[in-house]
C-alpha positions as CSV (number, residue, x, y, z in Angstrom):
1,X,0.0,0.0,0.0
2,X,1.2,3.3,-0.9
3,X,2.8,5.3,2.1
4,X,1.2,9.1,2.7
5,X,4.0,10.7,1.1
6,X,3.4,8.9,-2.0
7,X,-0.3,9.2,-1.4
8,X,0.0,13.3,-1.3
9,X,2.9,13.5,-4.1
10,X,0.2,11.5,-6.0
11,X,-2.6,14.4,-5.4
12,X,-0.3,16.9,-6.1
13,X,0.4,15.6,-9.4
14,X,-3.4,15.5,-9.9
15,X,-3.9,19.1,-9.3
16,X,-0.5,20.1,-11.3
17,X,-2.5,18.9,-14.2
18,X,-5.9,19.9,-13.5
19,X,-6.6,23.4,-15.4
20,X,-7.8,26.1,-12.5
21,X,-10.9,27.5,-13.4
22,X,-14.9,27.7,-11.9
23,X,-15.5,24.3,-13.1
24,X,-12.4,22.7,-11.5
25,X,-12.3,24.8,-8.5
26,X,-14.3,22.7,-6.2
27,X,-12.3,19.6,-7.5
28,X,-9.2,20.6,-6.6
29,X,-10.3,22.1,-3.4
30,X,-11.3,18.4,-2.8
31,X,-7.6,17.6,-3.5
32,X,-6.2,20.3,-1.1
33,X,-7.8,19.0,1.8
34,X,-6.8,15.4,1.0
35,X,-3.4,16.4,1.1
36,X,-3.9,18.8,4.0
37,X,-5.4,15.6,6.1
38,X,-2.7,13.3,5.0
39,X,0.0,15.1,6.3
40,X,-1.7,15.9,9.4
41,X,-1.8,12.1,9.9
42,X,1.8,12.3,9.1
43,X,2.4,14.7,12.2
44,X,0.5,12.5,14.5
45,X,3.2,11.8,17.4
46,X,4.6,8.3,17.1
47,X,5.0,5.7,20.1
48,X,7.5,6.4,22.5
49,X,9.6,3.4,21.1
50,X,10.3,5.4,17.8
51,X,12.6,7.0,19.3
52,X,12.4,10.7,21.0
53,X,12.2,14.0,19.6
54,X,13.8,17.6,21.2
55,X,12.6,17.8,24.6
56,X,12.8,21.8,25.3
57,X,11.7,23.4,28.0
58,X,10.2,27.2,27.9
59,X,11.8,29.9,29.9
60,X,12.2,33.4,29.8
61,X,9.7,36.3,28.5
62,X,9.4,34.3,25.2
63,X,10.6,31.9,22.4
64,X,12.8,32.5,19.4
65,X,13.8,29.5,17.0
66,X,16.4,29.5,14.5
67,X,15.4,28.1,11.7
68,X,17.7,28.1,8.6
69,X,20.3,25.5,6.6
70,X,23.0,23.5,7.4
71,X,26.2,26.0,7.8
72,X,24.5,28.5,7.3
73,X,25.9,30.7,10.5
74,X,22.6,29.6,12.9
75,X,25.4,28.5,15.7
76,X,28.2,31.6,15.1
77,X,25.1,33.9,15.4
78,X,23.5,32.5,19.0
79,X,27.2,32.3,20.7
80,X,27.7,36.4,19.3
81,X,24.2,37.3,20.7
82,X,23.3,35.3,23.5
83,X,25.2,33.4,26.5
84,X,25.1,30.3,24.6
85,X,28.4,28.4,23.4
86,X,27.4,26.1,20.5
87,X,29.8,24.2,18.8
88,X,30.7,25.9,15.6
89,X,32.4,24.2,12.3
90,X,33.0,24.7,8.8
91,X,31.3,21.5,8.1
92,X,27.4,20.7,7.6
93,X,25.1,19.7,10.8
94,X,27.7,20.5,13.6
95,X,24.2,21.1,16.0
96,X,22.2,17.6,16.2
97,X,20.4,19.0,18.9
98,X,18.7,22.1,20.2
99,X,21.1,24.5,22.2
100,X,19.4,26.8,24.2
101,X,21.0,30.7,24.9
102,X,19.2,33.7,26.4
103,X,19.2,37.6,24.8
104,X,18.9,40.0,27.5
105,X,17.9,43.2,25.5
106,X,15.4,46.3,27.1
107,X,15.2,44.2,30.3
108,X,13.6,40.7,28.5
109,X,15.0,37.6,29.0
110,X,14.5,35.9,25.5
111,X,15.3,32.3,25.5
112,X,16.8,31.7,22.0
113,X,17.2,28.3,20.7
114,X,19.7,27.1,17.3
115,X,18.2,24.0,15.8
116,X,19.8,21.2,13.5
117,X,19.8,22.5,10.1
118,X,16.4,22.2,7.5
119,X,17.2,20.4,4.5
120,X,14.3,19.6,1.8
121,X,11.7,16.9,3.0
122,X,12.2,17.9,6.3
123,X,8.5,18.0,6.7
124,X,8.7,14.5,5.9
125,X,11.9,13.4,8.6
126,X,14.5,13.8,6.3
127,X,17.6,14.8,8.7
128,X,15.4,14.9,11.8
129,X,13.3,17.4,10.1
130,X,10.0,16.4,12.0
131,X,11.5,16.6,15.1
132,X,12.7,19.8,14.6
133,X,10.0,21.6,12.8
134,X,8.0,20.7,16.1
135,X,10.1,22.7,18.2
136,X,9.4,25.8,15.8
137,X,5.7,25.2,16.3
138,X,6.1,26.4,19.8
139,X,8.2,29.3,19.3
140,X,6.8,32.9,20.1
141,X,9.3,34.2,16.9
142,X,11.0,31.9,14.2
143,X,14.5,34.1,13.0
144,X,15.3,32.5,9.5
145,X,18.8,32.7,8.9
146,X,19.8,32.6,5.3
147,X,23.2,32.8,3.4
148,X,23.0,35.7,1.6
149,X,24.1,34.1,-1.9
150,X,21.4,31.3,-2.0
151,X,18.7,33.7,0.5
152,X,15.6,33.2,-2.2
153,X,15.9,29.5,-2.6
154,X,16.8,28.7,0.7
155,X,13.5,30.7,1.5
156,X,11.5,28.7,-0.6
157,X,12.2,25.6,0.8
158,X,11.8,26.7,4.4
159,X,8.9,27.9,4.0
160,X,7.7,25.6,2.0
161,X,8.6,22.9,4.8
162,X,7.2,25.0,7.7
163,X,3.7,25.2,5.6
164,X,3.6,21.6,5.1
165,X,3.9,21.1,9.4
166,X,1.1,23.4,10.0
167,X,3.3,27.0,10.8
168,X,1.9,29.7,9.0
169,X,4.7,32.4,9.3
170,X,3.4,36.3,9.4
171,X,-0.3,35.2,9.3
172,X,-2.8,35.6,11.0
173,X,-5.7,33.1,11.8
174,X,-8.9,33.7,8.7
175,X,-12.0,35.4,10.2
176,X,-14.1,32.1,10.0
177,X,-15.7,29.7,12.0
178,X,-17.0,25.9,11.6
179,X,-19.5,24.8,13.9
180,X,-20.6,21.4,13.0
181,X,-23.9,20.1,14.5
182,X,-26.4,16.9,14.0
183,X,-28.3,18.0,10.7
184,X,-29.2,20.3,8.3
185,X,-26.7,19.7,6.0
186,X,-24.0,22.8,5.7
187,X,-25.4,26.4,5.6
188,X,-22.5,29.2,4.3
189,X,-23.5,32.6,5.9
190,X,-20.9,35.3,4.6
191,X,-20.4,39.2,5.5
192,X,-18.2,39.5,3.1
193,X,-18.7,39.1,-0.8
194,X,-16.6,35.4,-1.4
195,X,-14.5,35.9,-4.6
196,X,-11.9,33.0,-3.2
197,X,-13.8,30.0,-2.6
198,X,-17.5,28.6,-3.7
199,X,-19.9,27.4,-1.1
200,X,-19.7,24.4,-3.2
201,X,-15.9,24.1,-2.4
202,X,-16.8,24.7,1.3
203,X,-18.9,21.8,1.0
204,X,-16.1,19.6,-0.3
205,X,-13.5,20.6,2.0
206,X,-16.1,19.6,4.7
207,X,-16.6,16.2,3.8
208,X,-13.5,15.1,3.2
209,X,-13.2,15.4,6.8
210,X,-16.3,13.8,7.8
211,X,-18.2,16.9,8.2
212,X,-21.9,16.8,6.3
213,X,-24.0,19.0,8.4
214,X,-22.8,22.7,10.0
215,X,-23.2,26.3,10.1
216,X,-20.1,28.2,8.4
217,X,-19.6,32.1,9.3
218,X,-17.5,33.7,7.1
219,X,-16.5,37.2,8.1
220,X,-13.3,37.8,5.2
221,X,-12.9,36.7,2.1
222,X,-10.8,33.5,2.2
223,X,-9.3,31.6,-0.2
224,X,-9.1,27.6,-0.2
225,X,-5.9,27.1,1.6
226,X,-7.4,29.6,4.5
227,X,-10.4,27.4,5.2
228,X,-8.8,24.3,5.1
229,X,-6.8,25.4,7.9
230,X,-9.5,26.6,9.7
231,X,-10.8,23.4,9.4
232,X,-7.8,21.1,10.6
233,X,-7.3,23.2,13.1
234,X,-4.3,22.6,14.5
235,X,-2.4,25.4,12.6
236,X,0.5,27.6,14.3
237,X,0.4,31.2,12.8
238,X,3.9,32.7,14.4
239,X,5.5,35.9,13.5
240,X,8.8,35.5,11.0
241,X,12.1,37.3,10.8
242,X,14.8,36.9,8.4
243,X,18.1,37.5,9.2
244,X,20.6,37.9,5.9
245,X,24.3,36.9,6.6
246,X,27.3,37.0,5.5
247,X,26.3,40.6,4.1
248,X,29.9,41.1,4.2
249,X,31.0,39.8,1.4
250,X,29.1,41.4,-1.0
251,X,28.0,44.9,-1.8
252,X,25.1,47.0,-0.8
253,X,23.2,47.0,-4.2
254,X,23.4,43.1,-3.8
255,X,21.4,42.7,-0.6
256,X,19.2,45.3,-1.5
257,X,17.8,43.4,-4.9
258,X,18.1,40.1,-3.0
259,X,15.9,41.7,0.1
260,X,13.5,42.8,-2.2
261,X,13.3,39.2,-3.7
262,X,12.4,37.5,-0.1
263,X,9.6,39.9,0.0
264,X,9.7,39.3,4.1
265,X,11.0,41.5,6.9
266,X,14.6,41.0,6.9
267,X,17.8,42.3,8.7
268,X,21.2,42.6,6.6
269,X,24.2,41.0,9.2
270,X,27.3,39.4,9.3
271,X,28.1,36.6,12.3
272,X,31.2,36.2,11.7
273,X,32.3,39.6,11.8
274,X,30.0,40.7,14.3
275,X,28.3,43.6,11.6
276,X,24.7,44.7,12.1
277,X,24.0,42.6,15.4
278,X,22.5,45.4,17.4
279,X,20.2,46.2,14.3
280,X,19.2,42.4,15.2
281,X,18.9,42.4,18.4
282,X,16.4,45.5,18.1
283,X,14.4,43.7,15.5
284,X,14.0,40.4,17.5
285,X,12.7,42.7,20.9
286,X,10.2,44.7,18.2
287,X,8.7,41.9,16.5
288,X,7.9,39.6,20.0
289,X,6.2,42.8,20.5
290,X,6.5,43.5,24.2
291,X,5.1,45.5,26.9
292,X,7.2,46.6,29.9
293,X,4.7,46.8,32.8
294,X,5.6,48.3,36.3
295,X,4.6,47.1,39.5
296,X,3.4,48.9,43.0
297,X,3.1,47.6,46.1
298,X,0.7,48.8,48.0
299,X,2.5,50.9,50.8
300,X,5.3,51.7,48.4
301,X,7.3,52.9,45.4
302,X,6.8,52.4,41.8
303,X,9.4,49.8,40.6
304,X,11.1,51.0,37.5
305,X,14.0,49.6,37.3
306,X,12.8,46.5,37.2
307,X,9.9,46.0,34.6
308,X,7.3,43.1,34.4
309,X,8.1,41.8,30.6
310,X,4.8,40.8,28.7
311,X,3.4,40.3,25.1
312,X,1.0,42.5,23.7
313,X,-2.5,42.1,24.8
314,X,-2.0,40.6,28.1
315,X,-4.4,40.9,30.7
316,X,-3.7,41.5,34.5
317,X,-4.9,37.8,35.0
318,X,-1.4,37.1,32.4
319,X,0.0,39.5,35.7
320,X,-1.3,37.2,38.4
321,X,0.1,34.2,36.8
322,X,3.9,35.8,36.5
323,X,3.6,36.9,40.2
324,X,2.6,33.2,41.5
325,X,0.6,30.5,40.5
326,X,-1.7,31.2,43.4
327,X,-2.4,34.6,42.4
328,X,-5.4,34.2,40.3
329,X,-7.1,32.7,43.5
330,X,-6.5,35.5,45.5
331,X,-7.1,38.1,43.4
332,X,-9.6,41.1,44.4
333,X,-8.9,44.1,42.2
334,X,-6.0,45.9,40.4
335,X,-4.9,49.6,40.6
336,X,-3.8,50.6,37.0
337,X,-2.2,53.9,36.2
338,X,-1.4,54.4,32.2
339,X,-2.6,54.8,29.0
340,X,-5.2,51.5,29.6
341,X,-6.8,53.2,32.1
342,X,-9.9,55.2,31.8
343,X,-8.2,57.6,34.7
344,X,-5.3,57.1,37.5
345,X,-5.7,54.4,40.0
346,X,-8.7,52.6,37.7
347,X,-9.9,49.7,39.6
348,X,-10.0,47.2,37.4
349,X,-10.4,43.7,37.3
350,X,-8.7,40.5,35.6
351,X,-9.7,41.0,32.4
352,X,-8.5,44.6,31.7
353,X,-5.8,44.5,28.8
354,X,-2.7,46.4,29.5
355,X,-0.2,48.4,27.3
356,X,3.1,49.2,27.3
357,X,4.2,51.6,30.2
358,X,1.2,50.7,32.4
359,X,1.8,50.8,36.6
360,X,-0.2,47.9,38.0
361,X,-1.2,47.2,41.8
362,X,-2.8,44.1,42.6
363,X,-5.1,43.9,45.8
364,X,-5.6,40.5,47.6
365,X,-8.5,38.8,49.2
């Protein structure tokens, strides 16, 4: 019997010859999700006899992965910037596991992780590839470090691999939702004009996965690939930053046309000869997005020297949990001061989102 990789290269040679237009488009929506069900059988974890994957444990105020080729400068690039000391070689995949550092940058604590190098397939466990591309499921930031001389087709391929695991890089989740129910049969209700994908298509995609009766809200106008994922469901949309090395050894004209090939936010360095690292480090703070939050006791001081480090739209219950993991339980109110509140000293209560420069107090039962 034909393995799922043969299954899907099968499919994909279906739809490679099957013209695109309103007739077909149903049909090979049919074929997308097919392949899109496959491979999420694929990813399903394997018995613990199989052997183990990376085990990696979170820390810090969040996640960054490198992702990127074999000597491609991943492990030069995390000793220069981080604490870390992994082994470095001019000889392909000199990392065969994760090695964790930590950036200290604006007062985070960023816990930054080099990776064996992608090849192609790896979606498939060519080099460990599986294994690895699971770790960059659970990252907060993916940095993609690419050689500077092969940049657009290394690109290609990583993304191509981290699309076929289920991370979505720079998306974000599609304004629609799938609520299956008992009968009926499906019923598409749009606030937007669908010029992407037929109800008929919707229809398709639904049973291939079993699904012959639910309501389908669609508030933007997806295309195929969007609503598949919506309806797998188990698709990681994580924020992306390239990093360009070994921008020394070529000329500024050079990385500017190859930059505007990659067509993704991108930061010009060299490892080796430590150029452009700050620029880095700056870009990796900005794109985790973070909040610096202050703290008051409640006979006391404003602490701000030492800021709470959060993401973007966290809560004070997100403030509870960093203070102690009995902190929820006790809560009673907070104090805010700052641009969230409606006026100085706000009482507030778990559920108020903060922003950057707030001064929370937290009152106890």
């Amino acid at each position: 019997m034909a393995s799922n990789a043969e299954r899907i290269q099968e499919i994909e040679d279906e739809i490679r010859r099957t013209k695109y237009n309103k007739a077909t488009e149903s049909h090979i929506g049919e074929l997308k999700a097919k392949i899109a069900k496959l491979r999420r059988e694929m990813m399903k974890p394997k018995s613990a006899a199989s052997g183990g994957g990376f085990s990696v444990r979170k820390s810090g105020d969040s996640t960054v992965v490198f992702i990127g080729f074999p000597s491609v400068g991943k492990s030069t690039l995390l000793n220069k910037i981080t604490n870390a000391r992994s082994e470095v070689a001019q000889y392909e995949f000199t990392t065969l596991t994760v090695i964790p550092g930590v950036l200290e940058y604006n007062g985070a604590r960023i816990q930054m992780l080099d990776l064996p190098g992608i090849i192609s397939g790896a979606s498939e466990g060519r080099g460990r590839g599986r294994e690895v591309l699971a770790v960059a499921r659970n990252a907060d930031l993916l940095l993609i470090l690419l050689d500077v001389f092969q940049a657009k087709t290394q690109l290609d391929v990583i993304l191509r691999e981290l699309y076929s695991i289920g991370i979505r890089p720079n998306q974000r989740p599609p304004d629609l939702v799938v609520t299956p129910r008992l009968r009926g049969g499906v019923d598409v209700t749009s606030t937007v004009k669908m010029t992407k994908v037929s109800e008929k298509t919707v229809e398709k995609v639904l049973n291939v996965y079993g699904i012959h009766n639910a309501g389908v809200v669609v508030r933007e106008d997806v295309d195929t690939d969007q609503f598949i994922d919506v309806v797998v469901g188990n698709r990681k949309y994580v924020p992306a930053l390239v990093a360009l090395n070994k921008c020394d050894l070529v000329d500024k004209a050079f990385v500017s046309r190859v930059k505007r090939e990659l067509g993704m936010p991108s930061v010009e360095i060299s490892a080796d000869k430590d150029q452009n690292l700050e620029e880095l480090r700056s870009a990796i703070y900005r794109n985790l997005r973070f909040i610096r939050l202050y703290m008051k006791p409640r006979f006391g001081e404003v602490d701000y020297k030492d800021p709470m480090i959060l993401r973007e739209g966290a809560t004070v219950a997100e403030v509870c949990d960093r203070i102690h993991r009995n902190a929820r339980s006790e809560f009673k109110y907070a104090l805010v001061w700052g641009k969230s509140a409606k006026f100085p000293g706000q009482k507030v209560g778990m559920d108020h989102m903060l922003v950057d420069g707030d001064v929370v107090n937290i009152a106890k039962r």
